[in-house]
C-alpha positions as YAML, in Angstrom:
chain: A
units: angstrom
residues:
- id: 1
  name: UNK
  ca: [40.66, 1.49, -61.83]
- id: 2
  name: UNK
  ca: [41.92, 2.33, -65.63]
- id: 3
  name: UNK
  ca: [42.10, 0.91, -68.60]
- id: 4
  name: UNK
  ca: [43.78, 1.25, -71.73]
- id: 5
  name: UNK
  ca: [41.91, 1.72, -74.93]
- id: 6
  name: UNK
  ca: [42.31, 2.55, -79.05]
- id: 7
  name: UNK
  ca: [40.01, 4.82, -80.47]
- id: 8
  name: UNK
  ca: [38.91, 3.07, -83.23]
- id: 9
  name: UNK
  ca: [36.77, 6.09, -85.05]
- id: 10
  name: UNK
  ca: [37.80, 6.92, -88.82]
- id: 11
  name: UNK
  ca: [37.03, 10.45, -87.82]
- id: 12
  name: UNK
  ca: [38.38, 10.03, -84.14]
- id: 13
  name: UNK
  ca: [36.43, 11.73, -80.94]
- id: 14
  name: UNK
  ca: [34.11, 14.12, -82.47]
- id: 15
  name: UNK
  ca: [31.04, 15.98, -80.99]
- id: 16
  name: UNK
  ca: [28.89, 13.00, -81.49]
- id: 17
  name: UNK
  ca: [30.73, 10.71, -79.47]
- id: 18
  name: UNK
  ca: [32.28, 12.92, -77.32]
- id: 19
  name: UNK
  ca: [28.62, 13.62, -75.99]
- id: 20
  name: UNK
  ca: [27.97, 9.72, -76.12]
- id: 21
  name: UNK
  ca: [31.23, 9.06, -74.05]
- id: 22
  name: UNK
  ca: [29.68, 12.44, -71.32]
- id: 23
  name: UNK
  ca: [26.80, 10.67, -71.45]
- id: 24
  name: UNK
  ca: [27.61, 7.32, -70.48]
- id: 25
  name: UNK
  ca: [30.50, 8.47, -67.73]
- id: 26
  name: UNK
  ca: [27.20, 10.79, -65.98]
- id: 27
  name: UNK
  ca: [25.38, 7.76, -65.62]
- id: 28
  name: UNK
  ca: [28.20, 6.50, -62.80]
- id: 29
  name: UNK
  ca: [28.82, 8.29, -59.27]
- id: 30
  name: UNK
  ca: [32.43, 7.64, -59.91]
- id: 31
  name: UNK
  ca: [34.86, 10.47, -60.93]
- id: 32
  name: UNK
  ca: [35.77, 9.35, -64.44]
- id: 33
  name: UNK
  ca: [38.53, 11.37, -66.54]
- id: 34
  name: UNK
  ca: [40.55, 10.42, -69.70]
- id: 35
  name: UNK
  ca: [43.85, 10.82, -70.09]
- id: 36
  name: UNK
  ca: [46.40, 11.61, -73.34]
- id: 37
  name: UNK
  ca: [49.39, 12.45, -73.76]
- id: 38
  name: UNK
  ca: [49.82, 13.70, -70.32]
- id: 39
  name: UNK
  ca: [46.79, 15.92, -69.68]
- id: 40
  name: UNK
  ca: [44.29, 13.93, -67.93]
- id: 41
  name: UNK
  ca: [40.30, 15.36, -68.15]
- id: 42
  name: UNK
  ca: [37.21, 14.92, -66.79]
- id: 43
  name: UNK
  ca: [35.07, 12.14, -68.92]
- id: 44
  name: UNK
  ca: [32.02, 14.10, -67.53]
- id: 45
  name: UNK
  ca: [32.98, 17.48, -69.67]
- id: 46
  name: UNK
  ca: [32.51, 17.50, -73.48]
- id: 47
  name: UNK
  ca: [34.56, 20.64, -73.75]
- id: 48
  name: UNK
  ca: [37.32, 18.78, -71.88]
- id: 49
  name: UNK
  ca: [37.61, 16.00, -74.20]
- id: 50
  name: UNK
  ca: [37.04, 17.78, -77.19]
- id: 51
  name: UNK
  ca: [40.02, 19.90, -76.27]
- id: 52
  name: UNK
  ca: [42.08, 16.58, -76.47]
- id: 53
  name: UNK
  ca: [41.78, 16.65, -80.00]
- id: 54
  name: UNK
  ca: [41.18, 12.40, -80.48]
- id: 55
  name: UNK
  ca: [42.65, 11.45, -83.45]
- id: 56
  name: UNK
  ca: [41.92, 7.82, -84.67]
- id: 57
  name: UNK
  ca: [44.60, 4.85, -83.75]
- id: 58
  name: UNK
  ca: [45.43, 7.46, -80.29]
- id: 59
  name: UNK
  ca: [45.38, 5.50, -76.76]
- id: 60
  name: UNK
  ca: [43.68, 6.71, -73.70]
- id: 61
  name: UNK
  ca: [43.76, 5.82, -70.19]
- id: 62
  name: UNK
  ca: [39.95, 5.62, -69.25]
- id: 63
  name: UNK
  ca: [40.50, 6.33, -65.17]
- id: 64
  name: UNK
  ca: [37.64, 5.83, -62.44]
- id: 65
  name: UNK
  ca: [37.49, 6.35, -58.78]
- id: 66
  name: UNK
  ca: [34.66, 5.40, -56.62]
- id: 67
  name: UNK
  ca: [32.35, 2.61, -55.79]
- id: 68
  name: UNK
  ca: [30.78, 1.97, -59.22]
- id: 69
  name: UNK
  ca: [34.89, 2.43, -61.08]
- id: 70
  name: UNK
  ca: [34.78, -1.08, -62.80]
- id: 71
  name: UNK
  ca: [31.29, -0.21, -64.24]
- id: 72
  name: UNK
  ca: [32.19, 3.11, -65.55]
- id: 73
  name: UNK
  ca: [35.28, 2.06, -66.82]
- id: 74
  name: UNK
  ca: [34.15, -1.18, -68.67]
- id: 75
  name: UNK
  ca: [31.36, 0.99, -69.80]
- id: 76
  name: UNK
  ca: [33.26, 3.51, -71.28]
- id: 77
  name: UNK
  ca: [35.88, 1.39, -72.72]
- id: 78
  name: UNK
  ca: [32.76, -1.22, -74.56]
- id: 79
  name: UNK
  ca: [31.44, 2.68, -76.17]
- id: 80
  name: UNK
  ca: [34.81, 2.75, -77.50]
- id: 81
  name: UNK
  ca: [35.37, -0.54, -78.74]
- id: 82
  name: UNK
  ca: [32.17, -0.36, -80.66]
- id: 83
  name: UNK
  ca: [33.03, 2.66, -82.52]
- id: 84
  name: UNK
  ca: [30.34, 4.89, -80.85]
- id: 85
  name: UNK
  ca: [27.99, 3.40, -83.08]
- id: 86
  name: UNK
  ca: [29.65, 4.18, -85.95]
- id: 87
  name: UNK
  ca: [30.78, 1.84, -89.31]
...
């Protein structure tokens, strides 16, 4: 299961939301991972997607496997779409 998604984030996929985005993706038994430009990480490591260096307007490929994949991925991809919480 994957989906396509905008981040939507004036200041793109900082530490706050990159430890929102770790924390939502832990709450699923599915292995979850993003992927950018070719390197693909694990959604469940805050290092690993603060090395991808989100930038707003970038697309991701939110990517689940397992028996909860739809959850994690709509899951993920609402966090997103809402801006993390931010205005």
């Amino acid at each position: 299961m994957s989906k396509i998604v905008k981040i939507l984030n004036e200041t793109g996929l900082h530490a706050r939301p990159a430890s929102q985005l770790v924390q939502v993706a832990n709450k699923f038994a599915s292995d979850v991972s993003i992927e950018f430009n070719g390197n693909e990480t694990d959604a469940k490591s805050i290092l690993g997607l603060m090395g991808l260096g989100l930038k707003k307007d970038d697309e991701i490929n939110v990517i689940a496997n397992g028996h909860d994949a739809a959850a994690a991925v709509d899951a993920i991809v609402n966090l997103i779409d809402q801006k993390f919480g931010e205005n």
